[in-house]
C-alpha positions as CSV (number, residue, x, y, z in Angstrom):
1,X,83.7,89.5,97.3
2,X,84.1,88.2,100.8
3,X,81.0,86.0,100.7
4,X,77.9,85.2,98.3
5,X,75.0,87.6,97.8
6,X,72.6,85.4,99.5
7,X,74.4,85.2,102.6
8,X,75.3,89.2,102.3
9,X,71.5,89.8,102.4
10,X,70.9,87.8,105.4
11,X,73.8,89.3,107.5
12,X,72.7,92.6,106.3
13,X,68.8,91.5,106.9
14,X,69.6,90.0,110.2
15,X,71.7,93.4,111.3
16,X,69.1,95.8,110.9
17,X,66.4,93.4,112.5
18,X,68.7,93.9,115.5
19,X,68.6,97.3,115.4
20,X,72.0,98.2,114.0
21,X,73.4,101.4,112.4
22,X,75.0,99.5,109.4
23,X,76.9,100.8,106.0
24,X,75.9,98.1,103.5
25,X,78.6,99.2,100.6
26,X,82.2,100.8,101.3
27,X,85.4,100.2,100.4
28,X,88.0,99.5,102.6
29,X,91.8,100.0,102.0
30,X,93.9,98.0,104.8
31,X,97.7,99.3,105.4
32,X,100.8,97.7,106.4
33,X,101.1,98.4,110.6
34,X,101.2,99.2,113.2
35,X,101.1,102.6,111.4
36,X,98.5,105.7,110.8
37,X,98.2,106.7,107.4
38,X,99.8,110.4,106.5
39,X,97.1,112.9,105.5
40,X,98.8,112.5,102.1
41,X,98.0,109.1,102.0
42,X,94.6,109.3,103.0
43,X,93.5,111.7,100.8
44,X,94.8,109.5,98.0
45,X,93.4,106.3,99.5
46,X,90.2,108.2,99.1
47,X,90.7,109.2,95.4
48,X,91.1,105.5,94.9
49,X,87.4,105.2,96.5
50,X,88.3,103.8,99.8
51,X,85.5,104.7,101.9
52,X,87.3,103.4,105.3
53,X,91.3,102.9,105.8
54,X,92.3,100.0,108.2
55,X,95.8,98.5,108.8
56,X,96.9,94.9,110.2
57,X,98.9,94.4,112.9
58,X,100.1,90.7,111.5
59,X,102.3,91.7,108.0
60,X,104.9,88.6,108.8
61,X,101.3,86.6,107.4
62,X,100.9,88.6,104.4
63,X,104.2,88.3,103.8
64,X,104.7,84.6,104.3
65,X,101.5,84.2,102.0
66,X,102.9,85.9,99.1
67,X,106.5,84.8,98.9
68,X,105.1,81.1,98.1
């Protein structure tokens, strides 16, 4: 998890006090790019539960951070 409960429910408290259309829960799978996904991909991104594909334009850092 990207942060702790408590701070979840304020930035999700503090978003919809604004206003804001916001999606709570969701998966997201990220991709190596700069690159779309094939349909085939997608569709079994989604049977892995991704609700919401993304890709990074900076894979010479994920790189770097796993050859250590």
């Amino acid at each position: 998890m990207l942060c702790s409960l408590s701070v979840r429910q304020i930035l999700i408290d503090s978003t919809k006090q604004q206003g804001c259309n916001l999606h709570d829960r969701g998966t997201i799978m990220v991709i190596e790019g700069p690159r779309f996904s094939t349909k085939a991909e997608s569709f079994m991104f989604q049977s892995f539960g991704a609700s919401l594909i993304g890709m990074t334009a900076v894979p010479e850092v994920t790189h770097s951070l796993t050859s250590n």
